[in-house]
C-alpha positions in Angstrom: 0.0 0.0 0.0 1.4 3.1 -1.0 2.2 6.1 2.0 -1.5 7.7 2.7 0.6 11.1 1.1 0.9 10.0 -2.1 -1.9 8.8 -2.7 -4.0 11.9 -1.6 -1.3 14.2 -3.8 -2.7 12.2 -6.5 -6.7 11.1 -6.5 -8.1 14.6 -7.6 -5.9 14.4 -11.0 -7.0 10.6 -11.3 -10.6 11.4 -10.9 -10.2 13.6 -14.0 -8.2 11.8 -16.3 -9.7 8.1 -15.3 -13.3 9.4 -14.7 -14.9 6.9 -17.4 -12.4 4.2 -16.3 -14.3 4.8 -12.8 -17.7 4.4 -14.0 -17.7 1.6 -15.4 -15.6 0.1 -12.7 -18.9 0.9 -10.6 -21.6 -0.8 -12.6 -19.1 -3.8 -12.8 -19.1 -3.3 -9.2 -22.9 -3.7 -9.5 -23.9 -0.1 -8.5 -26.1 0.4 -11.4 -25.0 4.0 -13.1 -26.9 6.8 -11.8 -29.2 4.8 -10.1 -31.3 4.7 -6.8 -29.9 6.8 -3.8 -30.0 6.8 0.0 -31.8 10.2 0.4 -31.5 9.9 4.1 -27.8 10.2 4.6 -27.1 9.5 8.5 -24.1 7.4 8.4 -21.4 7.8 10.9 -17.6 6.2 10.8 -15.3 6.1 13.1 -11.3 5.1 13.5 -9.6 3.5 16.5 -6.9 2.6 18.1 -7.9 1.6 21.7 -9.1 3.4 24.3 -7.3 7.2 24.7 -5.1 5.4 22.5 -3.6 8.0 19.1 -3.6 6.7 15.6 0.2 6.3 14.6 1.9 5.0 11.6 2.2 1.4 11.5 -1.3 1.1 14.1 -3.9 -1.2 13.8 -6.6 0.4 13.5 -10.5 -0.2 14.3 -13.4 1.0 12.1 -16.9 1.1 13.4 -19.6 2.5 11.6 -23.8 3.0 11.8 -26.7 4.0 10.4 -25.8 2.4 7.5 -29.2 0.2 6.1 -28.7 -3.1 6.5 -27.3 -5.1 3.9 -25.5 -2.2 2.1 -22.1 -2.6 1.2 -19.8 -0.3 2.2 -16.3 0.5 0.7 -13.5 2.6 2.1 -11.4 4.3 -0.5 -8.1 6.2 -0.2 -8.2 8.5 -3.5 -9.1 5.5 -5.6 -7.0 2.6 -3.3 -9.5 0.7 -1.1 -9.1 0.2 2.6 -9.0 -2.7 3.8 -12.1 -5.3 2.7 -15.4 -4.7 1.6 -18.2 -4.2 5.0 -21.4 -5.2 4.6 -24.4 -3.6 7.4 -26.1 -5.7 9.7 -29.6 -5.8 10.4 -28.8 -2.7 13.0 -27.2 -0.8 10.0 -23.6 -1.2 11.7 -20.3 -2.4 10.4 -16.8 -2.9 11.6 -13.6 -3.9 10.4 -10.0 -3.3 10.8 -6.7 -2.0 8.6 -3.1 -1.2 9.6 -1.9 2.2 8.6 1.1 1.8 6.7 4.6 2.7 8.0 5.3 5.7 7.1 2.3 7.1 7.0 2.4 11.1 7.3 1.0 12.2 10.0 -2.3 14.9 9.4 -6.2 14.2 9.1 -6.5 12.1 5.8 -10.0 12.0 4.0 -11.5 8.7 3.4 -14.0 8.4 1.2 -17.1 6.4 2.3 -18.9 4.3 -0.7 -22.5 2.7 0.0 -24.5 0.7 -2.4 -27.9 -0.3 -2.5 -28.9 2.4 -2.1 -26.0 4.3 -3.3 -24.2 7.4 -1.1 -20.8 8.7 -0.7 -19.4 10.9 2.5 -16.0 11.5 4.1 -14.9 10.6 7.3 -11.4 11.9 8.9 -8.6 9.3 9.7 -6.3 11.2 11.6 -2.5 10.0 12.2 -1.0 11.4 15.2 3.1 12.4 14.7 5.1 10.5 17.4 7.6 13.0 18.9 9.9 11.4 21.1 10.4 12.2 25.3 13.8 14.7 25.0 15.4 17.2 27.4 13.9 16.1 30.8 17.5 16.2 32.6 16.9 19.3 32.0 14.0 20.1 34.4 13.0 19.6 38.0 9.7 17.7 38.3 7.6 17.8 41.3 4.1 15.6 41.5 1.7 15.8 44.1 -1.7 14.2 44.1 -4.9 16.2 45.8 -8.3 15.3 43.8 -10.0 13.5 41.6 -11.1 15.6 38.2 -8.4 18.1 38.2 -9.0 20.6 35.8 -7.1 23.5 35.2 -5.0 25.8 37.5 -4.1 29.4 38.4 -1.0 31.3 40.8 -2.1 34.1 42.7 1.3 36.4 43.3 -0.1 38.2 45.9 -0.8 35.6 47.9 2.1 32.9 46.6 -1.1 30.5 46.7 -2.4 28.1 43.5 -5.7 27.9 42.9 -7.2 24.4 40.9 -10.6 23.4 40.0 -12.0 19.9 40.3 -15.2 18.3 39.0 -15.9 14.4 38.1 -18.5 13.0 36.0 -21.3 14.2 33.9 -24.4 16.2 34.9 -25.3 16.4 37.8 -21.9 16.6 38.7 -22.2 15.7 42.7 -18.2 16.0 43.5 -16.4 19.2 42.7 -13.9 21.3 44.8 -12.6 24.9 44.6 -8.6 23.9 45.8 -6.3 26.4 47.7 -2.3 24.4 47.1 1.3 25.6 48.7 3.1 25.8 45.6 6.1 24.6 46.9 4.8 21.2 48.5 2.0 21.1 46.3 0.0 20.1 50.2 -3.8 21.2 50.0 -3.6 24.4 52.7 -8.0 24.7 52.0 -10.7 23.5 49.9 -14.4 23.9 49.2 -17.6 22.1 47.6 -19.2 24.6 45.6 -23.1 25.1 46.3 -25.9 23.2 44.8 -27.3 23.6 41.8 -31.2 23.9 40.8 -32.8 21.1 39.4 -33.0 21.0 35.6 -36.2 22.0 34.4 -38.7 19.0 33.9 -38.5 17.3 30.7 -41.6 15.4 29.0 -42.5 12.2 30.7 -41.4 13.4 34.1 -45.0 14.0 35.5 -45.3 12.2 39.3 -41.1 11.8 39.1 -39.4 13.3 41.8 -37.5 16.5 40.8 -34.2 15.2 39.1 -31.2 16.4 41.6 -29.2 19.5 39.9 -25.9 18.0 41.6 -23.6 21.3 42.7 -22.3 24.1 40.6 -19.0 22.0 39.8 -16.0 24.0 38.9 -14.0 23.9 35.9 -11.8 27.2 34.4 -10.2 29.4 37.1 -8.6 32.6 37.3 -7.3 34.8 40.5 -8.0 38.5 41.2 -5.0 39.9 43.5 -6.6 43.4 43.4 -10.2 42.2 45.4 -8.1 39.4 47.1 -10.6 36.8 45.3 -10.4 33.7 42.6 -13.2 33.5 39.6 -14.0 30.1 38.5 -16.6 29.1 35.4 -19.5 26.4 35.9 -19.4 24.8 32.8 -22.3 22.5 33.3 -24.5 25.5 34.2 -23.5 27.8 31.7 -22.6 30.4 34.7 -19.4 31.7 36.7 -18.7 32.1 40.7 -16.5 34.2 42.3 -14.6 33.3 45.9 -12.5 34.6 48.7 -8.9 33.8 48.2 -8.5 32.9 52.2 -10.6 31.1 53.1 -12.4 30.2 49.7 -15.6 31.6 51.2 -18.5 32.1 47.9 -18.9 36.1 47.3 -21.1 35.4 44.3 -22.4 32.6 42.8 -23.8 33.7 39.1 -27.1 32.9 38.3 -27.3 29.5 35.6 -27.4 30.8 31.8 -25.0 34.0 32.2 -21.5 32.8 29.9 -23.0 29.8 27.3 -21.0 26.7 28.9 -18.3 29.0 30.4 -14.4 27.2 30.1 -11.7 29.8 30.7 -11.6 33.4 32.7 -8.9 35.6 33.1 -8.9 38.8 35.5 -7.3 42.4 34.3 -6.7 43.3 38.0 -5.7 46.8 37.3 -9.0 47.4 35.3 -11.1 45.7 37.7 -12.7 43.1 34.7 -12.7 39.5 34.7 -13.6 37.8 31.2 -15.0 34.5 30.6 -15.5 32.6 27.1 -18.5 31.1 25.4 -17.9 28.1 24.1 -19.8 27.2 20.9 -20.7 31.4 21.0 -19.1 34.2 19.3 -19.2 35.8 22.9 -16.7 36.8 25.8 -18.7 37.8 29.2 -17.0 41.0 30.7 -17.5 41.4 35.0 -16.9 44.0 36.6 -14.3 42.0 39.6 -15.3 44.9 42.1 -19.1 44.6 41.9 -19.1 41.7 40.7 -21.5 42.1 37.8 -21.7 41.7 34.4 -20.6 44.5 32.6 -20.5 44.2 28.6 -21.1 41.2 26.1 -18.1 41.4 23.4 -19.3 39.5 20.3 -16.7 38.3 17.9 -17.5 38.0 14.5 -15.8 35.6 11.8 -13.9 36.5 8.9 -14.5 32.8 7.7 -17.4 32.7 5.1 -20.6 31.2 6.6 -18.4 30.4 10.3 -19.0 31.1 13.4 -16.5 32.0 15.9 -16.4 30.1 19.0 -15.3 31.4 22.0 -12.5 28.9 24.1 -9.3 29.4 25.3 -8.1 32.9 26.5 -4.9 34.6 27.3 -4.1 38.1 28.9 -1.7 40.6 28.3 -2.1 42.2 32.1 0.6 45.4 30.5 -0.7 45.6 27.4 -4.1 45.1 28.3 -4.8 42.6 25.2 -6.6 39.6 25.8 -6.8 36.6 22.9 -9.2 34.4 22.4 -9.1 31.4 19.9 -11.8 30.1 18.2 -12.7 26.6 18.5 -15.0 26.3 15.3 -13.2 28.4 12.9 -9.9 28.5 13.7 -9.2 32.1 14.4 -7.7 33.7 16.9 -9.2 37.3 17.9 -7.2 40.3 19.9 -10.0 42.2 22.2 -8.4 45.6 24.1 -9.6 45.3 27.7 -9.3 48.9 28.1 -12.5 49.8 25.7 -13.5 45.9 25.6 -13.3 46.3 22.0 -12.2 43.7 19.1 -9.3 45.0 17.4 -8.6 42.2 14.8 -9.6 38.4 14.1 -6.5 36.2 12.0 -7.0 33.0 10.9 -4.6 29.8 12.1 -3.6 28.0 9.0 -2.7 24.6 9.4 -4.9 24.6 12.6 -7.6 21.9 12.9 -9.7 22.0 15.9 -8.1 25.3 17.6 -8.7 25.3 21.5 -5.2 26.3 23.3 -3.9 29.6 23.1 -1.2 31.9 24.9 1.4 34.8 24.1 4.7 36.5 24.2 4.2 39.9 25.7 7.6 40.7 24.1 7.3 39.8 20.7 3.7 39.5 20.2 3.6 36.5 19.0 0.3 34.0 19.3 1.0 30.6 19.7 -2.2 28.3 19.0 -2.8 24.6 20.1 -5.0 22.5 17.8 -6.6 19.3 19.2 -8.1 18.4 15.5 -4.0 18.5 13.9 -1.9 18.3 16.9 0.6 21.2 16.7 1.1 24.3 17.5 1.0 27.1 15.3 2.9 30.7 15.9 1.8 33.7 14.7 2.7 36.9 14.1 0.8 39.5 16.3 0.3 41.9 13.8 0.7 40.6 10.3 -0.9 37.2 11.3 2.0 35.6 9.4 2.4 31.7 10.1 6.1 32.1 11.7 6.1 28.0 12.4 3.6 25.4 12.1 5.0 22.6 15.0 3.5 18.8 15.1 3.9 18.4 18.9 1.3 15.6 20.0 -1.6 14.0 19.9 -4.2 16.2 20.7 -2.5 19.0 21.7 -5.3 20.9 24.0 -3.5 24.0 25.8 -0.8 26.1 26.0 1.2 28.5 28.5 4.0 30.8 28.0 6.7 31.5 30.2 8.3 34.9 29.9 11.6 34.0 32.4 12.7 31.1 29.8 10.4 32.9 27.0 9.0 29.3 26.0 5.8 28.0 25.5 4.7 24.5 27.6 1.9 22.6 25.4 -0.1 19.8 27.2 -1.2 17.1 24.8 -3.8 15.0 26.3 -3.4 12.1 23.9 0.4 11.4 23.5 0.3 12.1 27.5 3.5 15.0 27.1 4.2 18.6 27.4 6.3 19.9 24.6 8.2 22.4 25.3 8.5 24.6 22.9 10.7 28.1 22.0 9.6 31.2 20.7 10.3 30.4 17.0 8.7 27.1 17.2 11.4 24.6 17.9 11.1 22.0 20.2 13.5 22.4 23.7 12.2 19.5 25.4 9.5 16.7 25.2 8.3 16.3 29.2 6.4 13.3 30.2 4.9 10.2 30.3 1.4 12.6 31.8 -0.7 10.5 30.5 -3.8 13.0 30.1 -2.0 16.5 30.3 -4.6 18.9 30.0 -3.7 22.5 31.5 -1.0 24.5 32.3 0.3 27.4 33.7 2.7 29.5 34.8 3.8 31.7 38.1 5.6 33.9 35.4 8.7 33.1 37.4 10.0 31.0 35.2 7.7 27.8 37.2 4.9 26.0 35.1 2.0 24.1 37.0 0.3 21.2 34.6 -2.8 19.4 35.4 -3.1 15.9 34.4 -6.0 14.0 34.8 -4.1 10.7 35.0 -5.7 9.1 37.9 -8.3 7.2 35.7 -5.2 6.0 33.8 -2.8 4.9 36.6 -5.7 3.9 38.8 -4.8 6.0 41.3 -7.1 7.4 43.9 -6.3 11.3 42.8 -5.3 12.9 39.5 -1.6 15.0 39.5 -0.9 18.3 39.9 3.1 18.8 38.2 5.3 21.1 39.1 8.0 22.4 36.4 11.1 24.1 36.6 14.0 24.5 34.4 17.2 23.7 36.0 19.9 26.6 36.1 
């Protein structure tokens, strides 16, 4: 079988030159020409490896399919090279099979084409193969690991207080265990923690009538940012579509948001010195703006697409507290957007090329440069701040979900949940150091002191009782 590159380089030219070759390849095939089609298309494919386990070259791989109609044959192509043998539906409208990926296969997100018969229909589903980039450069740091909770989430330092700050939930709605986390950043020992309030009951659906009222579970805690100005830490409830806001000390609740104010709220970050805090959207073209002294809600900033027909959605954001920039990437479209914090005001909106699945996304308050972590391609993408130029385009992992940069070393620390690492990476896009095994890295950040804090939901994984909280530092 011929690399999956070549043969993509080449099927749109075959199509062209061969097409009459094709046809009649079909009806020998015994897809009668222009014949009866499936006018319900609902079919759904899907590649595997294992469990949380990436697609490499050389895997064998798992293919899983429905809503096929039972009996129909189904045929995977590779530009015009079949994959692996013929399936055929079963009376559920499912089918499976396996293939190997070929050896050096190129990593990316290949298009395989999806051919029913009887009736006939054709789709595309995305085989993606992850690039395998090899543990480096760990002499080089100082690793600490301490284990508090189960569900770890994300992370945030609080100067003022030399305190971190980390977010916990477990388990879809309700979501019954979450904590609010106060750590020593030095022993990584829990000094407080809190269970946040609970939630109301969601409203009734059809078919409830003489059911007791479902339980709403607590306001579990996901993104978190800290406030040194009003002494207080902001967290986002994801699940209710809402944000809190506690007491540093003691981790006391100042003001719980009511459900529905930020759409499925992940990250906020606090401009201290303006007194705002700003949560994202996710799947909305909208960042919430507070007002951290109230608190209240202040101002909706919309961000509108430049992408024809996209919407921008809101996930990942990163602050420039000088500058007063904050950037926000877009999960949808792949764009990243520049808001001024001062007049809460877009200024500009670049696209990521080479970005599949943008969600991670952080800065360099020197050069201006936007680095962008893509889950869908696994890299990390650098941009110019102002031109929007690609400066390097960097396969670090598989699914490569967040980014931090520190300012002391002036690299950026990419957690990739699938290959389990954090890439280190420097401000031109070359890779320092590949940290690990963290076998579901999925947030960092940074005292910006030159120490990185990584959260890695590994417990699942290791079957341990709590999840890690890593601490990073570059030795001298």
């Amino acid at each position: 079988m011929m690399p999956f590159g070549g043969w993509l380089r080449r099927s749109a030219p075959a199509l062209v030159i061969t097409g009459s070759m094709m046809l009649g390849a079909g009806m020998a095939a015994g897809q009668p020409l222009f014949g009866a089609l499936d006018s319900v298309l609902s079919q759904q494919l899907r590649f595997s490896a294992g469990r949380n386990s990436p697609i490499y070259a050389g895997a064998e791989v798992t293919i899983t399919g429905q809503g096929f109609r039972p009996g129909q044959k189904v045929t995977l192509l590779y530009g015009t090279a079949p994959l692996g043998d013929e399936l055929v539906a079963d009376a559920g409208g499912q089918v499976s099979g396996r293939t190997t990926v070929p050896a050096d296969a190129v990593s990316g997100n290949h298009p395989i084409l999806v051919v029913a018969q009887g009736p006939y229909s054709a789709s595309v589903a995305n085989l993606k193969v992850s690039p395998r980039i090899a543990f480096s450069g760990q002499a080089g740091y100082d690793v600490t690991e301490g284990r508090v909770a189960r569900g770890l989430y994300q992370s945030a330092y609080s100067e003022r207080n030399k305190a971190l700050f980390v977010t916990a939930a477990i388990g879809r709605p309700p979501v019954r265990q979450s904590e609010l986390l106060r750590l020593d950043p030095q022993t990584l020992a829990v000094v407080a923690r809190t269970t946040p309030q609970p939630a109301p009951a969601p409203a009734p659906r059809p078919g409830d009538a003489g059911q007791a009222p479902r339980d709403g579970g607590v306001y579990a805690v996901y993104g978190v940012g800290v406030d040194d100005a009003n002494d207080t830490v902001w967290v986002t409830n994801s699940r209710q579509n809402t944000v809190a806001v506690y007491r540093q000390s003691d981790l006391s609740l100042v003001r719980q948001f009511e459900p529905g104010t930020v759409n499925h709220a992940r990250d906020v970050v606090v401009d201290s010195s303006l007194g705002k805090a700003y949560a994202s959207a996710t799947f909305r073209p909208e960042i919430v703006a507070f007002n951290t002294r109230s608190p209240e809600v202040a101002k909706r900033i919309e961000v509108a697409s430049r992408v024809r027909g996209g919407i921008f959605s809101a996930a990942s954001l990163s602050l420039d507290h000088d500058a007063h920039r904050l950037y926000v990437v877009s999960n949808t479209t792949n764009e990243v957007a520049a808001i001024n914090t001062r007049t809460d005001v877009v200024e500009k909106v670049l696209p990521v090329p080479g970005a599949r699945s943008s969600i991670g996304v952080t800065h360099d308050p020197q050069t201006g440069r936007i680095f962008v972590a893509a889950q869908g391609s696994d890299n990390l993408v650098v941009l110019d701040g102002e031109s929007g130029k690609v400066i390097a385009d960097t396969p670090v992992g598989a699914g490569a979900l967040n980014a931090v940069f520190d300012p002391v070393r002036r690299h950026v620390y990419v957690t990739s949940r699938g290959a389990g690492t954090i890439t280190v990476v420097d401000v031109d896009g070359r890779i320092v150091a590949n940290l690990g095994p963290a076998p579901l890295a999925n947030h960092a950040s940074t005292d910006r002191r030159g120490t990185v804090f990584v959260v890695d939901k590994s417990a699942g994984v290791r079957e341990a009782e709590s999840d890690t909280i890593l601490r990073i530092r570059p030795r001298p």
